[in-house]
N, C-alpha and C positions, 0 to 999 in steps of 0.2 A: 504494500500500500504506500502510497505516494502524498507525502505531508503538504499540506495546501494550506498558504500563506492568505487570508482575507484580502481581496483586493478590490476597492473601488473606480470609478471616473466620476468627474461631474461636468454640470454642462457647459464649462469653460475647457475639458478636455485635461484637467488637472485628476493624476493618480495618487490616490488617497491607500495607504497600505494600514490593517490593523499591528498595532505595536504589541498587541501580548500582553498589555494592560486593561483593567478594568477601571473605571470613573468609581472614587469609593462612597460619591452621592447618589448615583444614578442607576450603578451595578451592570452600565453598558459599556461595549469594549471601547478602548480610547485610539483611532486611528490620526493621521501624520499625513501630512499631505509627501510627497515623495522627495522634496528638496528641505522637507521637515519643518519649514517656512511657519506650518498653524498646527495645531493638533487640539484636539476635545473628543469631549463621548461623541459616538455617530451619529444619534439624534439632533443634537446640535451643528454639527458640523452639516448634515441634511438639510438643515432650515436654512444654513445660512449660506450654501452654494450647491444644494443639488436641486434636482434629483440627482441620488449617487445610481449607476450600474453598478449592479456586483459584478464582476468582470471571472472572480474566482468562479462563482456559481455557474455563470455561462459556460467557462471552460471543464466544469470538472461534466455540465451535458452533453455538451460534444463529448468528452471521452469514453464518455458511458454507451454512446450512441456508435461509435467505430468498431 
């Protein structure tokens, strides 16, 4: 099995990666935009520049599907 890292986009095209941390108010994971510029729980980082694509998700159905 092959370990899959959370990955977003939003819709400026900006890649959003989860950090492997949890928010210890909100108990949602805390992802980084990829040049690590912003980071917050994923709810908030949603509001305030997505919609995010799960980009992981997409890719682990394609894999499922080949």
């Amino acid at each position: 099995m092959k370990a899959v890292i959370p990955v977003w986009v939003d819709r400026q095209g900006d890649v959003w990666m989860d950090t492997g941390e949890t928010d210890p108010h909100s108990r949602e994971p805390v992802i980084e935009m990829l040049n690590g510029e912003i980071r917050g729980p994923l709810k908030l980082i949603a509001g305030k520049f997505g919609p995010l694509m799960d980009l992981s998700r997409r890719a682990a159905e394609t894999a499922r599907r080949a």
